[in-house]
mmCIF file of the N, C-alpha and C atoms, coordinates in Angstrom:
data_MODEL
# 
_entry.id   MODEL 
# 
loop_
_atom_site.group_PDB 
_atom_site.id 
_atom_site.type_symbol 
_atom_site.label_atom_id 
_atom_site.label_alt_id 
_atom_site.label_comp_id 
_atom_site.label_asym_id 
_atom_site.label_entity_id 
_atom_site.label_seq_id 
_atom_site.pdbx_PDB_ins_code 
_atom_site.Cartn_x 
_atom_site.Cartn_y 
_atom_site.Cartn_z 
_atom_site.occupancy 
_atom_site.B_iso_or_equiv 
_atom_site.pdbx_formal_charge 
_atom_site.auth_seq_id 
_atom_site.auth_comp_id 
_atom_site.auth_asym_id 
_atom_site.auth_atom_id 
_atom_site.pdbx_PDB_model_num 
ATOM 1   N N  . UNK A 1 1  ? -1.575 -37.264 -49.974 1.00 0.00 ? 1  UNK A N  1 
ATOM 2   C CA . UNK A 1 1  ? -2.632 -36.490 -49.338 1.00 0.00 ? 1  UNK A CA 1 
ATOM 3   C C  . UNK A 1 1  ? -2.297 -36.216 -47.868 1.00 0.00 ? 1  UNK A C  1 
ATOM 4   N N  . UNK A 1 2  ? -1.791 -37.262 -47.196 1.00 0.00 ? 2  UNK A N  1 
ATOM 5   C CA . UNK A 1 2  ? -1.596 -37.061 -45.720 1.00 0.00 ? 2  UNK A CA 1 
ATOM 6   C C  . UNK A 1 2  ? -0.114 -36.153 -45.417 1.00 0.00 ? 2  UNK A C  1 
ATOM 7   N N  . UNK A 1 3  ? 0.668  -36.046 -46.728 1.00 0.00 ? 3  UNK A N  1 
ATOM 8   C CA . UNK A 1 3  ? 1.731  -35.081 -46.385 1.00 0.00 ? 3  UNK A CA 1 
ATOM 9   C C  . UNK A 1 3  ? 1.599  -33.599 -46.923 1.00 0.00 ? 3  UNK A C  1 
ATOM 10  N N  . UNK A 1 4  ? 0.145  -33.538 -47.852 1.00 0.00 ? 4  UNK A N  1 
ATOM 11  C CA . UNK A 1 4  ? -0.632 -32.091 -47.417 1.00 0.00 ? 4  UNK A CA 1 
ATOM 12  C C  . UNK A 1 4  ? -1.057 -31.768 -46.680 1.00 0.00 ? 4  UNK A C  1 
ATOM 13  N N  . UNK A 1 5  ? -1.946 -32.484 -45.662 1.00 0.00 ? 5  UNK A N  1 
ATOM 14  C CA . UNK A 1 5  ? -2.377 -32.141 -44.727 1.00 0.00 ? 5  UNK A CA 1 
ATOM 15  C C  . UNK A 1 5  ? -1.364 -31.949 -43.303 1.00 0.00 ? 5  UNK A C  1 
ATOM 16  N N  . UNK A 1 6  ? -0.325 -32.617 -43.629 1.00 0.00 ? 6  UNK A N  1 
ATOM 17  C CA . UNK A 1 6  ? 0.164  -32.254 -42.304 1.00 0.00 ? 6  UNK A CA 1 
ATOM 18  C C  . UNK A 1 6  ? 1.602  -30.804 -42.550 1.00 0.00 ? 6  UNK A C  1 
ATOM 19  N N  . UNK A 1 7  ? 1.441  -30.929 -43.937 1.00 0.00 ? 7  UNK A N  1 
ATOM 20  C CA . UNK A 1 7  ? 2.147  -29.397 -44.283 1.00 0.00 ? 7  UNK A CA 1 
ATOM 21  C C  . UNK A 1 7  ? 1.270  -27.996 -44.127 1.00 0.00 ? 7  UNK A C  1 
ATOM 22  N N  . UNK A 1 8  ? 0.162  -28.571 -44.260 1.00 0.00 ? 8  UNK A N  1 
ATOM 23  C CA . UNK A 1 8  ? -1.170 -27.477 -43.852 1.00 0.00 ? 8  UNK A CA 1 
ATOM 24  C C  . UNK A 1 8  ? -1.295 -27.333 -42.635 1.00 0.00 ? 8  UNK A C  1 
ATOM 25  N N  . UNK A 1 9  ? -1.065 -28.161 -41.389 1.00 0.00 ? 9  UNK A N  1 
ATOM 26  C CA . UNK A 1 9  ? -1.148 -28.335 -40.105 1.00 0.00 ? 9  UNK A CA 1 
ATOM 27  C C  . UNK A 1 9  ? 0.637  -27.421 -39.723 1.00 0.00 ? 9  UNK A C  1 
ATOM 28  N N  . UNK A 1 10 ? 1.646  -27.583 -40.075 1.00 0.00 ? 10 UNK A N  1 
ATOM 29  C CA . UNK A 1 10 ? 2.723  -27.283 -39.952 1.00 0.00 ? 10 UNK A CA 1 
ATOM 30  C C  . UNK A 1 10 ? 2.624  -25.805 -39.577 1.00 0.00 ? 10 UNK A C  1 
ATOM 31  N N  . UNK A 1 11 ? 2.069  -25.625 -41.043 1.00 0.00 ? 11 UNK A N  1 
ATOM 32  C CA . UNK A 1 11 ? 2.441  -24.022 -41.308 1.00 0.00 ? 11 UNK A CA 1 
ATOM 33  C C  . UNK A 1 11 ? 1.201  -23.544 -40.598 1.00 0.00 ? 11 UNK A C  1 
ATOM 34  N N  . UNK A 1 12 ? 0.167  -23.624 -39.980 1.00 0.00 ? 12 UNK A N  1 
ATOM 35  C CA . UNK A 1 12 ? -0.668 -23.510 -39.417 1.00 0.00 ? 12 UNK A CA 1 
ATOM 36  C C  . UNK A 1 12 ? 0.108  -22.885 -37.725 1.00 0.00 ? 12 UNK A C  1 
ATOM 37  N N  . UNK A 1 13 ? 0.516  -24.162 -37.732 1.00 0.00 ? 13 UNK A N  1 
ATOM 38  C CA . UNK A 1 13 ? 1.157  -24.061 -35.840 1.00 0.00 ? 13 UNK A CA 1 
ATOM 39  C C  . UNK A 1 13 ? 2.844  -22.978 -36.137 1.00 0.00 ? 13 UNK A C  1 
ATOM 40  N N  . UNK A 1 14 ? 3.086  -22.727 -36.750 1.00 0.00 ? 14 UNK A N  1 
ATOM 41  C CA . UNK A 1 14 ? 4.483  -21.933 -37.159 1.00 0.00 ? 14 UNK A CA 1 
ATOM 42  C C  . UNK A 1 14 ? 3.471  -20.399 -37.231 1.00 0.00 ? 14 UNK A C  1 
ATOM 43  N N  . UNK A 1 15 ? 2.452  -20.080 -38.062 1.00 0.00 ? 15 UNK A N  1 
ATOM 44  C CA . UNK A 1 15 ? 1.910  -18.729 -38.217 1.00 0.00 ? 15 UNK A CA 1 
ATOM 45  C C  . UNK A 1 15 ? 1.390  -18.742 -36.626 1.00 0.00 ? 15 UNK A C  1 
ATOM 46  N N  . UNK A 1 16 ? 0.982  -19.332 -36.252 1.00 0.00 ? 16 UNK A N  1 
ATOM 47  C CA . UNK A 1 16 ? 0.136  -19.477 -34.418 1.00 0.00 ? 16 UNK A CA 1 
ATOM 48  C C  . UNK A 1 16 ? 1.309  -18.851 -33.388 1.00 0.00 ? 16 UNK A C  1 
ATOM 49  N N  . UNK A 1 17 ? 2.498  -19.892 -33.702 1.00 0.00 ? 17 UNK A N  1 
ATOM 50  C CA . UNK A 1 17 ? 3.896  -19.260 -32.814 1.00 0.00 ? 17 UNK A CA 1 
ATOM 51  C C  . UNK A 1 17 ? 4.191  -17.946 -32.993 1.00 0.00 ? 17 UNK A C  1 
ATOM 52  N N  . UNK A 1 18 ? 4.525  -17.957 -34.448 1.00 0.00 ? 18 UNK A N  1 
ATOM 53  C CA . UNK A 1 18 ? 4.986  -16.346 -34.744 1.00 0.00 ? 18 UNK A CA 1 
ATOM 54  C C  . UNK A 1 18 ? 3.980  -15.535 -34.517 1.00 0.00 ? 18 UNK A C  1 
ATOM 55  N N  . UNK A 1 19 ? 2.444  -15.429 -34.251 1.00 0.00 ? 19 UNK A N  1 
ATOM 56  C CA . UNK A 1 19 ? 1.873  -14.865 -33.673 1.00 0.00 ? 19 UNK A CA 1 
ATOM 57  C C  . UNK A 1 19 ? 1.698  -14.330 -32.378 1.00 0.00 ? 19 UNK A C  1 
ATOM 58  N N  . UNK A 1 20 ? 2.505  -15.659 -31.270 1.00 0.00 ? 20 UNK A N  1 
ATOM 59  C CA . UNK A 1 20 ? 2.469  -15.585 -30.095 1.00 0.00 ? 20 UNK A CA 1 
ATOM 60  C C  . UNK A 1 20 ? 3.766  -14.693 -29.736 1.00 0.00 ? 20 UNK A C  1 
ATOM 61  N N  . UNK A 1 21 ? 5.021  -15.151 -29.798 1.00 0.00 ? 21 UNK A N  1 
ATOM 62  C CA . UNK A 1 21 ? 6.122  -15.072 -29.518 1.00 0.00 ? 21 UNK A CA 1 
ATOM 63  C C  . UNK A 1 21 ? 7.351  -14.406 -30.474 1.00 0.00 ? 21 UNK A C  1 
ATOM 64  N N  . UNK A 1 22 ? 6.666  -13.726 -32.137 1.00 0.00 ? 22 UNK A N  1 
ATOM 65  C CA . UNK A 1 22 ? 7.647  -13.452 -32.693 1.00 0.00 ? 22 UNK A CA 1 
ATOM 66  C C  . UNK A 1 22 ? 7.467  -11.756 -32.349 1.00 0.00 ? 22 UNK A C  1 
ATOM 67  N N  . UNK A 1 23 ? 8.519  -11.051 -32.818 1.00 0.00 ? 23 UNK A N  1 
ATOM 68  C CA . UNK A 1 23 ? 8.760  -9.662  -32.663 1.00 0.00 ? 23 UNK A CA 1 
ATOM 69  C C  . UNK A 1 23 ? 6.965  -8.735  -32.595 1.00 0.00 ? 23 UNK A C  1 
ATOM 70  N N  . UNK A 1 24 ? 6.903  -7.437  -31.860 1.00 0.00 ? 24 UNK A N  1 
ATOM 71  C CA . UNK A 1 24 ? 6.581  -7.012  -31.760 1.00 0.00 ? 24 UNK A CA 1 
ATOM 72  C C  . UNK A 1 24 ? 5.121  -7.204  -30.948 1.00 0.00 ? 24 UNK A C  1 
ATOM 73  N N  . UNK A 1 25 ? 5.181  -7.922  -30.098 1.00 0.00 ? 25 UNK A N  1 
ATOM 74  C CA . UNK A 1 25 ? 4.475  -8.789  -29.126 1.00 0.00 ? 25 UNK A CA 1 
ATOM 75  C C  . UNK A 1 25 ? 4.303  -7.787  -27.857 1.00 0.00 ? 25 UNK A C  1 
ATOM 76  N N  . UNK A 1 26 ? 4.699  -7.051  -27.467 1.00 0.00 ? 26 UNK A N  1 
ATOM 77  C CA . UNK A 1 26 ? 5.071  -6.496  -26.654 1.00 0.00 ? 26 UNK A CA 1 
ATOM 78  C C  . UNK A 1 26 ? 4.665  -4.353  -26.976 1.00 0.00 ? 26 UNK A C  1 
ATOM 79  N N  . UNK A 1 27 ? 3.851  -4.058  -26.596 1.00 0.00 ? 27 UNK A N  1 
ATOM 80  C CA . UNK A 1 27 ? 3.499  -2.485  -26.668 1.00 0.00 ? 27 UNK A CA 1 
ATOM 81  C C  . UNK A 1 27 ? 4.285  -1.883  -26.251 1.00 0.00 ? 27 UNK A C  1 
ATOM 82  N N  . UNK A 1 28 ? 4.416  -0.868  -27.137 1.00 0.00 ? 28 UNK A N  1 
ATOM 83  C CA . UNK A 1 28 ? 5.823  0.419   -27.281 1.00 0.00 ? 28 UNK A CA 1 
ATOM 84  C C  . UNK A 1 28 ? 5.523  1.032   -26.233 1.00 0.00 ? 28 UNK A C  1 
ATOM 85  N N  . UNK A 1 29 ? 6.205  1.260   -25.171 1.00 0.00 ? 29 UNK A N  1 
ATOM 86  C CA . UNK A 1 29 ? 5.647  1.994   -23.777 1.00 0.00 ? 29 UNK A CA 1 
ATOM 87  C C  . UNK A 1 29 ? 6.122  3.816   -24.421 1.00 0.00 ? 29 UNK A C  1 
ATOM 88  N N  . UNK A 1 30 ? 6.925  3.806   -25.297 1.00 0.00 ? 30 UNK A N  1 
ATOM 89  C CA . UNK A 1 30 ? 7.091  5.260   -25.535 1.00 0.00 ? 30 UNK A CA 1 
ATOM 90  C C  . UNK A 1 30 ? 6.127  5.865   -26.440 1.00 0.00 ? 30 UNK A C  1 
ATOM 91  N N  . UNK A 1 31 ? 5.104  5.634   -26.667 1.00 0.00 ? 31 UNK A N  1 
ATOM 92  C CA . UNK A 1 31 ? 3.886  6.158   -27.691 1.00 0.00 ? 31 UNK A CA 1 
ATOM 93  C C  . UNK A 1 31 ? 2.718  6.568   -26.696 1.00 0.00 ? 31 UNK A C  1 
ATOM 94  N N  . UNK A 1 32 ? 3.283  6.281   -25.507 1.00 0.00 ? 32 UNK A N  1 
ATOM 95  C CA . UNK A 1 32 ? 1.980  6.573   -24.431 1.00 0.00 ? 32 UNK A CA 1 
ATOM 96  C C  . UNK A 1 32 ? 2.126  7.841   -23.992 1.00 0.00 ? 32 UNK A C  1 
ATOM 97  N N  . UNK A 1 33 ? 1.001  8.719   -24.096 1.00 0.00 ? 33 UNK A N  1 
ATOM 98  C CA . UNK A 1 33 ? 0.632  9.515   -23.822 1.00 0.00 ? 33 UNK A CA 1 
ATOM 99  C C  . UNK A 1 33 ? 1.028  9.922   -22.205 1.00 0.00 ? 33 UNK A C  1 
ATOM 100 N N  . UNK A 1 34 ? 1.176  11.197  -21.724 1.00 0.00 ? 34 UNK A N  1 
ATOM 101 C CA . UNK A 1 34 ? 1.982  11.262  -20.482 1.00 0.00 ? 34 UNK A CA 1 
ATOM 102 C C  . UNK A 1 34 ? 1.167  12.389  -19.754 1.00 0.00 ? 34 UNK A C  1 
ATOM 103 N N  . UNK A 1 35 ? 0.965  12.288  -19.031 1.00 0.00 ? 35 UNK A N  1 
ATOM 104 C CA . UNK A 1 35 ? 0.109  13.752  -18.650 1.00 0.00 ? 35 UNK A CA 1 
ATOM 105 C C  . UNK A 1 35 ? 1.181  14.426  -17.452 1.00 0.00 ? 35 UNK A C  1 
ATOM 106 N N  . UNK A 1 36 ? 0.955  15.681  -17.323 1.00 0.00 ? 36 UNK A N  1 
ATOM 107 C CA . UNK A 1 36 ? 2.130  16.493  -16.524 1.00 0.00 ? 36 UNK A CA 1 
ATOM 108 C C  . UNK A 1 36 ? 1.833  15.850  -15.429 1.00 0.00 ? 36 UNK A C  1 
ATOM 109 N N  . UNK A 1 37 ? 1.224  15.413  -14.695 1.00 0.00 ? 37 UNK A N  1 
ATOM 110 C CA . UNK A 1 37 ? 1.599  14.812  -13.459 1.00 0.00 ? 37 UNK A CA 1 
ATOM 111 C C  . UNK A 1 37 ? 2.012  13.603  -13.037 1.00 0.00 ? 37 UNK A C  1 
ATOM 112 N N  . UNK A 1 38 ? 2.750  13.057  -14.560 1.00 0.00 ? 38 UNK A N  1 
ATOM 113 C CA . UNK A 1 38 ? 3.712  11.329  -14.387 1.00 0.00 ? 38 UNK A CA 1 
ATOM 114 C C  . UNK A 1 38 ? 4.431  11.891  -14.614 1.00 0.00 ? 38 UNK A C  1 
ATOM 115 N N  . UNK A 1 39 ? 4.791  13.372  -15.283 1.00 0.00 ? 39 UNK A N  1 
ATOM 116 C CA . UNK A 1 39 ? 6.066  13.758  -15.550 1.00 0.00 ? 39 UNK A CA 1 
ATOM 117 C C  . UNK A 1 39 ? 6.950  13.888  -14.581 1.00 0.00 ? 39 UNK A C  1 
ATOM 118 N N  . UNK A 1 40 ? 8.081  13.476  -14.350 1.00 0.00 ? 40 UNK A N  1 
ATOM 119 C CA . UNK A 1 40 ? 9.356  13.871  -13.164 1.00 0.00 ? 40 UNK A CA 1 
ATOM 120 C C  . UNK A 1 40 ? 9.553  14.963  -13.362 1.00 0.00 ? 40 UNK A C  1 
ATOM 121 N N  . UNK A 1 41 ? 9.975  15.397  -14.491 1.00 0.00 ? 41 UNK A N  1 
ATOM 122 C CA . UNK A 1 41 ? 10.736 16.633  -14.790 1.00 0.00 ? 41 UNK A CA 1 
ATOM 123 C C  . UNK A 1 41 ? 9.621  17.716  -14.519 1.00 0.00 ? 41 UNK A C  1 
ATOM 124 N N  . UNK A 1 42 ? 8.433  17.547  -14.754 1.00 0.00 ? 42 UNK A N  1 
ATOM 125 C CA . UNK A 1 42 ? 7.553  18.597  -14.592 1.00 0.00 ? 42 UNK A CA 1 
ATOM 126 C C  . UNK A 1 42 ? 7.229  18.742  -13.274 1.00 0.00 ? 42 UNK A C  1 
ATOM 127 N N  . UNK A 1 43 ? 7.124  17.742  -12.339 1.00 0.00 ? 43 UNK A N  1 
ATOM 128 C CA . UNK A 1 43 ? 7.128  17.556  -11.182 1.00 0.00 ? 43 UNK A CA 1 
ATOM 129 C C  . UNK A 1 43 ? 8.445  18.327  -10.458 1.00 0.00 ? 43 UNK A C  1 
ATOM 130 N N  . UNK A 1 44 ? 9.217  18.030  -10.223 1.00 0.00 ? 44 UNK A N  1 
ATOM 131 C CA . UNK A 1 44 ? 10.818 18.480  -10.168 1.00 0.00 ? 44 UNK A CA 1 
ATOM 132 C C  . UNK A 1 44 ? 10.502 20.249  -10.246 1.00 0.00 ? 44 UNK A C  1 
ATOM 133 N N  . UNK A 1 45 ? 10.583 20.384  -11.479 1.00 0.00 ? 45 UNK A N  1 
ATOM 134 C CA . UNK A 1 45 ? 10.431 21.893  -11.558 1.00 0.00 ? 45 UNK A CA 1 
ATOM 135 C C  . UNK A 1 45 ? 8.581  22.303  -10.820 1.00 0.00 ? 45 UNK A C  1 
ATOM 136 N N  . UNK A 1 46 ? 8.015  22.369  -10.302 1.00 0.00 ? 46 UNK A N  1 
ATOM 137 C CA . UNK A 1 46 ? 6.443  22.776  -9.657  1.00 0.00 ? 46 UNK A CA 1 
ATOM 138 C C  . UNK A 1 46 ? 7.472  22.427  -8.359  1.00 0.00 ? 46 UNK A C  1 
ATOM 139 N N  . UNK A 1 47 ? 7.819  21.343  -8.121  1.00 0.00 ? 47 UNK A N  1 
ATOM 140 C CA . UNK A 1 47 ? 8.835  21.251  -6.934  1.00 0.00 ? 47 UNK A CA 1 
ATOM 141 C C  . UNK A 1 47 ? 9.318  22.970  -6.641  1.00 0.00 ? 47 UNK A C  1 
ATOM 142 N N  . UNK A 1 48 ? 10.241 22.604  -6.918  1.00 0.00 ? 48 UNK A N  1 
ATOM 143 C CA . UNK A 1 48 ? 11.301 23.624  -7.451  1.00 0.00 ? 48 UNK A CA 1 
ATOM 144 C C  . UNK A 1 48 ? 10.901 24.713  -6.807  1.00 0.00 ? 48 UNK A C  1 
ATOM 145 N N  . UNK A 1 49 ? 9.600  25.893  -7.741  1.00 0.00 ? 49 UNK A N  1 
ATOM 146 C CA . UNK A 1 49 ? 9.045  26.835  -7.924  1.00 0.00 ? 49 UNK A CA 1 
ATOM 147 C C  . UNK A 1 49 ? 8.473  26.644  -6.538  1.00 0.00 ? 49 UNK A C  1 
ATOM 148 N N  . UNK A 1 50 ? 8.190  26.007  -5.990  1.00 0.00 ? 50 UNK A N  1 
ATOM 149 C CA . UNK A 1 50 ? 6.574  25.996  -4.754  1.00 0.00 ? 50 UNK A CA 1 
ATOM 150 C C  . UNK A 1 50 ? 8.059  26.486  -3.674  1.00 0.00 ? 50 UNK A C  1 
ATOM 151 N N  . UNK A 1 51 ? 9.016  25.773  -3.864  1.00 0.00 ? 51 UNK A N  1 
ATOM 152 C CA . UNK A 1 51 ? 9.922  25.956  -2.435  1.00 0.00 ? 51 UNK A CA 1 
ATOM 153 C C  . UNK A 1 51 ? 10.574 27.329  -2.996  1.00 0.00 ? 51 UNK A C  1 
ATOM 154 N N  . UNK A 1 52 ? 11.015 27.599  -3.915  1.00 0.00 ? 52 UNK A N  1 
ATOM 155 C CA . UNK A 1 52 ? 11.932 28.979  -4.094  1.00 0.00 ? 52 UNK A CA 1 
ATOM 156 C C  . UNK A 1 52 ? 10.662 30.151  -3.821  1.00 0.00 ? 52 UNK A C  1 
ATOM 157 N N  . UNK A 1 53 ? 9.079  29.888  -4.140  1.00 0.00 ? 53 UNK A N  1 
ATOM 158 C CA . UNK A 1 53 ? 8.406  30.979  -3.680  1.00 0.00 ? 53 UNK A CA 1 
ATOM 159 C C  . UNK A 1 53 ? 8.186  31.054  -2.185  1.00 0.00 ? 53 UNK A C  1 
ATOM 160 N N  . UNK A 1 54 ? 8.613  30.117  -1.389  1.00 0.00 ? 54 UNK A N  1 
ATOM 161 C CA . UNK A 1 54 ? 8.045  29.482  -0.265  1.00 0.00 ? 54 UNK A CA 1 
ATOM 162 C C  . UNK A 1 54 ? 9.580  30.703  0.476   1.00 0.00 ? 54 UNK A C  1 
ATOM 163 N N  . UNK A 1 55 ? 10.919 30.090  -0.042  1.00 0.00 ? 55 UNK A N  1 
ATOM 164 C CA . UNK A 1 55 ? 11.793 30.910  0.825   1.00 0.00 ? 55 UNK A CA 1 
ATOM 165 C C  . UNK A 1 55 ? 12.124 32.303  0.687   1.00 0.00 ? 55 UNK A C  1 
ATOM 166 N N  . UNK A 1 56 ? 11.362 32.489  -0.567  1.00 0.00 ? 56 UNK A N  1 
ATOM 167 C CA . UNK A 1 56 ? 11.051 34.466  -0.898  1.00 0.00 ? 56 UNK A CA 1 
ATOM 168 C C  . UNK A 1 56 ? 10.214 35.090  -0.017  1.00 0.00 ? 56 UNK A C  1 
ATOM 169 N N  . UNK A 1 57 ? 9.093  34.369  0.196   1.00 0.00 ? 57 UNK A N  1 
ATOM 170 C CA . UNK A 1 57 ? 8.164  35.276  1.605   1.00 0.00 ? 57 UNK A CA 1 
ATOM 171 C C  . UNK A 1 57 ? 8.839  35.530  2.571   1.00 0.00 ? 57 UNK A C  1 
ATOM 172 N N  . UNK A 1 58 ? 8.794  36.812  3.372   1.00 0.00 ? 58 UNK A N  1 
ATOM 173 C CA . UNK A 1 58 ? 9.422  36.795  4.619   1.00 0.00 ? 58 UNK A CA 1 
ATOM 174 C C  . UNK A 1 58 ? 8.179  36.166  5.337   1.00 0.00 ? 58 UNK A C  1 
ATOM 175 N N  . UNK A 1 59 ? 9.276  35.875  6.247   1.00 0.00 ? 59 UNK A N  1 
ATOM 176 C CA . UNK A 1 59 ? 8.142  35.161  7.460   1.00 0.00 ? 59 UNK A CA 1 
ATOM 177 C C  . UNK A 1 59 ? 8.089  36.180  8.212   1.00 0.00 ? 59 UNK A C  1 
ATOM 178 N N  . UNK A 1 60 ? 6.272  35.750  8.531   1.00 0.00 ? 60 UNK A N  1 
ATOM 179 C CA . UNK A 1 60 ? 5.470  36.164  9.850   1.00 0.00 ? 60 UNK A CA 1 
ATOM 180 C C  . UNK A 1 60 ? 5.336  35.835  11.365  1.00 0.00 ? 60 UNK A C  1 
ATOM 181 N N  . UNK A 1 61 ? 6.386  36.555  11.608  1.00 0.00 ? 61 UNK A N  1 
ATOM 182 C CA . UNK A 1 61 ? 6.812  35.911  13.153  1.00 0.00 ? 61 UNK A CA 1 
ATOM 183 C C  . UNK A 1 61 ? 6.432  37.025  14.036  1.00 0.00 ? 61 UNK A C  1 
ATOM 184 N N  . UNK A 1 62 ? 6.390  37.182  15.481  1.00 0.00 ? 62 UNK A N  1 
ATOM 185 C CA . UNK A 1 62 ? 6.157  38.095  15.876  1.00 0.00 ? 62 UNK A CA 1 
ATOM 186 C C  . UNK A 1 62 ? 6.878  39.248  15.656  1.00 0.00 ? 62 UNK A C  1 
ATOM 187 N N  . UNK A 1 63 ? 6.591  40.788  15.503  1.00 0.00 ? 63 UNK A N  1 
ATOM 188 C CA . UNK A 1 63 ? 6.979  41.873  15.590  1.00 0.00 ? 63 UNK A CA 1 
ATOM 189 C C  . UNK A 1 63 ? 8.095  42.713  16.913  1.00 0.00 ? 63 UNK A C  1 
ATOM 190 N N  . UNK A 1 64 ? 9.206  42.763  16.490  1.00 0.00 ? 64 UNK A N  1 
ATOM 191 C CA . UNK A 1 64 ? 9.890  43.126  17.710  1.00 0.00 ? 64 UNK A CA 1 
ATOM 192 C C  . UNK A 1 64 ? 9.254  44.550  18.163  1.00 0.00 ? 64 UNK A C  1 
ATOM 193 N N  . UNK A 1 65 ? 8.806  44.765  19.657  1.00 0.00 ? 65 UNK A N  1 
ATOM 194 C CA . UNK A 1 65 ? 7.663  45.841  19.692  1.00 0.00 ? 65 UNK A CA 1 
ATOM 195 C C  . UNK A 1 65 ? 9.235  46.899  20.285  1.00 0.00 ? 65 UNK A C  1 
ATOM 196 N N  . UNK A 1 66 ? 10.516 46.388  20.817  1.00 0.00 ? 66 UNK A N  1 
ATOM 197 C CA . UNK A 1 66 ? 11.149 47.447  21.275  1.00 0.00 ? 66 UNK A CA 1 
ATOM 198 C C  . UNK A 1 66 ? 12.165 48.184  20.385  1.00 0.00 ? 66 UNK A C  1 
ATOM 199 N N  . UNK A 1 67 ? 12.219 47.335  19.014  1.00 0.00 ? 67 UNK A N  1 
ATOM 200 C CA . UNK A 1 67 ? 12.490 48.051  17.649  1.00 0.00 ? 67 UNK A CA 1 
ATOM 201 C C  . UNK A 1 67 ? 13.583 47.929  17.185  1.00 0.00 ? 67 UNK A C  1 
# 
């Protein structure tokens, strides 16, 4: 009787461990949802675009008045 019970206790603390510490313990960071503004790459390119429209404007500097 006492070497059922402590085979019942065994496998008890072994399912507890492998609960704690066996595989898949740890959340898949790649299933997470991403919104465009954690994106680098999306960032990067809005980068990108803001400065290439930025050096297309001519600038507004004063007017040479003698021509």
């Amino acid at each position: 009787m006492i070497y059922l019970l402590a085979l019942i206790g065994l496998v008890t603390v072994a399912v507890l461990l492998w609960k704690a510490f066996g595989p898949n313990t740890r959340p898949v960071l790649s299933n997470r949802v991403q919104g465009p503004d954690d994106d680098p790459d999306f960032l990067w390119k809005v980068d990108r675009e803001t400065r290439r429209k930025k050096s297309d404007e001519p600038e507004a500097g004063p007017a040479d008045p003698a021509g």
